[in-house]
C-alpha positions as CSV (number, residue, x, y, z in Angstrom):
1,X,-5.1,-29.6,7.2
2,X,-5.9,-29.2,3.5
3,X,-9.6,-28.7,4.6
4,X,-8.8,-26.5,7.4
5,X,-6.7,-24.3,4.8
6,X,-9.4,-24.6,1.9
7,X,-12.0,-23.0,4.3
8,X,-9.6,-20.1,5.4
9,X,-8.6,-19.4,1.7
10,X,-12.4,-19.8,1.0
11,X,-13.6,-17.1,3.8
12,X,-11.2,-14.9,1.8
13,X,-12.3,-15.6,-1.6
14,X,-16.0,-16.7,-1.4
15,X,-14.7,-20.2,-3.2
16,X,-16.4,-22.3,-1.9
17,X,-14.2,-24.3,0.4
18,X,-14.9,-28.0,-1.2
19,X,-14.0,-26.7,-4.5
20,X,-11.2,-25.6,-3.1
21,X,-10.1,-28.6,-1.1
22,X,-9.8,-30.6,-4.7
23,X,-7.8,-28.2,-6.3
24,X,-5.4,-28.4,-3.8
25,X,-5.6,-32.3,-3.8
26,X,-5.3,-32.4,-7.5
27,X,-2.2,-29.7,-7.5
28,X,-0.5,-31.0,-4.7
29,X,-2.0,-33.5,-2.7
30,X,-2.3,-30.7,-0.6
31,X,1.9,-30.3,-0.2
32,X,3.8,-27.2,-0.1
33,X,7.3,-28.7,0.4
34,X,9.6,-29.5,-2.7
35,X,10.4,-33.5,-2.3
36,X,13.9,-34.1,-1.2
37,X,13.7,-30.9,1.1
38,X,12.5,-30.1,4.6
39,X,12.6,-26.3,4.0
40,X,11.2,-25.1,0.4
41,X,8.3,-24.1,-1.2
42,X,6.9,-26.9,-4.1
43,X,8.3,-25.3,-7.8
44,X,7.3,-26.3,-11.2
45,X,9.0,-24.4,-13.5
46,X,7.3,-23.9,-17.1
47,X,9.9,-23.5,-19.3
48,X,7.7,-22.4,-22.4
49,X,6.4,-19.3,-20.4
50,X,10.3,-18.6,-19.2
51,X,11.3,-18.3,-23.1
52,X,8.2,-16.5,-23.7
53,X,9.0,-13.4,-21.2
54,X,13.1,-13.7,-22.4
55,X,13.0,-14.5,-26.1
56,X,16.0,-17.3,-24.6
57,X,15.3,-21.1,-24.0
58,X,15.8,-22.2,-20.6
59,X,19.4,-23.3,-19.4
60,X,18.8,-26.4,-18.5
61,X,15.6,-29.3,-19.0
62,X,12.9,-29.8,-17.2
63,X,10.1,-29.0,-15.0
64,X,11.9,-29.4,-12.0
65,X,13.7,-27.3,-9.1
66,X,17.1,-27.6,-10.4
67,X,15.5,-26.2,-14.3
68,X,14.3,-23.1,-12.1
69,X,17.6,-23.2,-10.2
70,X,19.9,-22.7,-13.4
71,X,16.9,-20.4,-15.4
72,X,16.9,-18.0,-12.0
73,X,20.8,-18.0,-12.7
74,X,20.2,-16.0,-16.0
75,X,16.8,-14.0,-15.1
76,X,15.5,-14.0,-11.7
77,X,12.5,-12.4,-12.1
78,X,11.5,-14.5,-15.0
79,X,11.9,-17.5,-13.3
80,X,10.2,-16.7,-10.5
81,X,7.1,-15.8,-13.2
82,X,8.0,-18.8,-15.0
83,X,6.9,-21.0,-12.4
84,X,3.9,-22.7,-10.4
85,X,4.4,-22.5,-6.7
86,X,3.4,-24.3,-3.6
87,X,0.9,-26.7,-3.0
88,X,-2.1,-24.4,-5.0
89,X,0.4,-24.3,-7.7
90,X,0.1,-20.4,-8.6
91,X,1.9,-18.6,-11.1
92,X,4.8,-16.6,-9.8
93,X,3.7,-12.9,-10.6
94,X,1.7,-13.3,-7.3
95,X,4.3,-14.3,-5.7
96,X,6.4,-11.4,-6.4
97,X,3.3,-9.3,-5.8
98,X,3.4,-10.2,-2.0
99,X,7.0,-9.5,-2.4
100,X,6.9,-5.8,-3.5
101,X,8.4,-7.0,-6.7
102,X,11.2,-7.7,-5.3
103,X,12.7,-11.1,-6.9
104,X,15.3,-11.8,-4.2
105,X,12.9,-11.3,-1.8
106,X,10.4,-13.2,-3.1
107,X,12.7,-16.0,-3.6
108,X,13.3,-15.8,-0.1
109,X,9.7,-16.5,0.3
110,X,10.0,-19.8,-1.3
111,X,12.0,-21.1,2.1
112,X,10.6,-21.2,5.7
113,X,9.0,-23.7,7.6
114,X,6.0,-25.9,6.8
115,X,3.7,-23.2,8.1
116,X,5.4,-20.2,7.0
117,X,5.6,-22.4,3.8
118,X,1.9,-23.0,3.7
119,X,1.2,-19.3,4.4
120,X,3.1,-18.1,1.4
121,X,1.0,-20.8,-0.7
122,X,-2.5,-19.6,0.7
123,X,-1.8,-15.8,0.3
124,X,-0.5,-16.5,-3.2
125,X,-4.1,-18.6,-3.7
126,X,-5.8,-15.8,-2.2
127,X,-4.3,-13.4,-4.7
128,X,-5.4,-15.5,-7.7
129,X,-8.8,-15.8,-7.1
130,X,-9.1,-12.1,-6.4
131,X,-7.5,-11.4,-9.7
132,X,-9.9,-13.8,-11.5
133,X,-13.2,-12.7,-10.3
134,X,-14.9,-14.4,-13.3
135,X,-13.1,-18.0,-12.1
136,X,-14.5,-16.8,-8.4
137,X,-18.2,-16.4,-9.9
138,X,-18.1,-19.5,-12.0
139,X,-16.9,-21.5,-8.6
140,X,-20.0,-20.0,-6.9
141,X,-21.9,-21.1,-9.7
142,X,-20.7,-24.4,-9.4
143,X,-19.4,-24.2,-13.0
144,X,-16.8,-27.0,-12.8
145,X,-15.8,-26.2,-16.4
146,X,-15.4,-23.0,-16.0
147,X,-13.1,-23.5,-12.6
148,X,-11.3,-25.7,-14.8
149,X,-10.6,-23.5,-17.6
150,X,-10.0,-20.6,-15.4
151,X,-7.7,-22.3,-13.2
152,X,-5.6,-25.1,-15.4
153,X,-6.0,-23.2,-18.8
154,X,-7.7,-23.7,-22.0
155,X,-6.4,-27.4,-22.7
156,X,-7.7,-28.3,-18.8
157,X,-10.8,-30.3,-20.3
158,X,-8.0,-32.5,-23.0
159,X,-5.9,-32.7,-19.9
160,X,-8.5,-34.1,-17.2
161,X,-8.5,-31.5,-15.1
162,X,-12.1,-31.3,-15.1
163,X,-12.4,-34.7,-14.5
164,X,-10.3,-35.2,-11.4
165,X,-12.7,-31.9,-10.5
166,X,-16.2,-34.6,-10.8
167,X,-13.6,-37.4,-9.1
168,X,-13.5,-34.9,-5.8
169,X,-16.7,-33.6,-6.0
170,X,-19.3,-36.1,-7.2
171,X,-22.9,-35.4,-8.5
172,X,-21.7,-31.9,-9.6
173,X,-23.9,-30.8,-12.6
174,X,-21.8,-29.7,-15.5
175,X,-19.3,-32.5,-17.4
């Protein structure tokens, strides 16, 4: 399934689709349901981006769905931003794009079924990449760094991530 998805997200994008296929093992092991539930969408909730968009530090501790529960108790919105969703782990401002801005709908989002779940996860991929055409070009160049970078942020090289890219795609040129 992960490849199946990879390829449809990559016919959208022009990613190529093995590329893709690690990030989404690396992100999620290709998951979008939150452990310990049947219904909702994967959430890691960054609590240093929630206290940059509110000048407040996050209610509660944590990385975890009940940290975004009690932050999207004081700002909605913001935790929705705050936070990495689904098994391609994008930032939340997509996801409120596909919602119309609307937070309450686009918390809404976050619950369905494994499909519907995966759907939200793939249209918020798609809406990444097409917002980072440089990160789409440096994945056509093959430019593991670069996807790296683009993708995980500036510390991805100090963090691995551009390892665990090499581990799923060996002989790739660039280390």
């Amino acid at each position: 399934m992960p490849r199946d998805r990879a390829r449809r997200v990559s016919a959208q994008t022009g990613v190529p689709a093995d590329i893709l296929a690690a990030i989404l093992d690396i992100e999620s092991g290709g998951r979008d349901v939150q452990r310990g539930t049947s219904d909702r969408l994967i959430v890691r909730f960054e609590p240093h981006l929630f206290k940059r968009l509110t000048g407040a530090s996050p209610p509660a501790d944590g990385t975890n769905l009940a940290a975004f529960t009690a932050a999207s108790k004081v700002d909605l919105a913001a935790a929705i931003r705050s936070a990495s969703w689904g098994g391609w782990q994008v930032l939340g401002g997509h996801l409120l794009h596909l919602a119309g801005g609307d937070a309450e709908r686009a918390l809404a989002m976050t619950r369905g079924t494994r499909d519907e779940l995966a759907d939200v996860a793939d249209r918020m991929a798609v809406r990444w990449w097409a917002a980072s055409p440089r990160a789409v070009e440096a994945a056509q160049r093959r430019d593991l760094r670069a996807v790296a970078l683009a993708y995980n942020g500036p510390r991805a090289i100090e963090w691995g991530y551009l390892d665990k890219l090499h581990a799923r795609l060996p002989g790739q040129a660039n280390a």
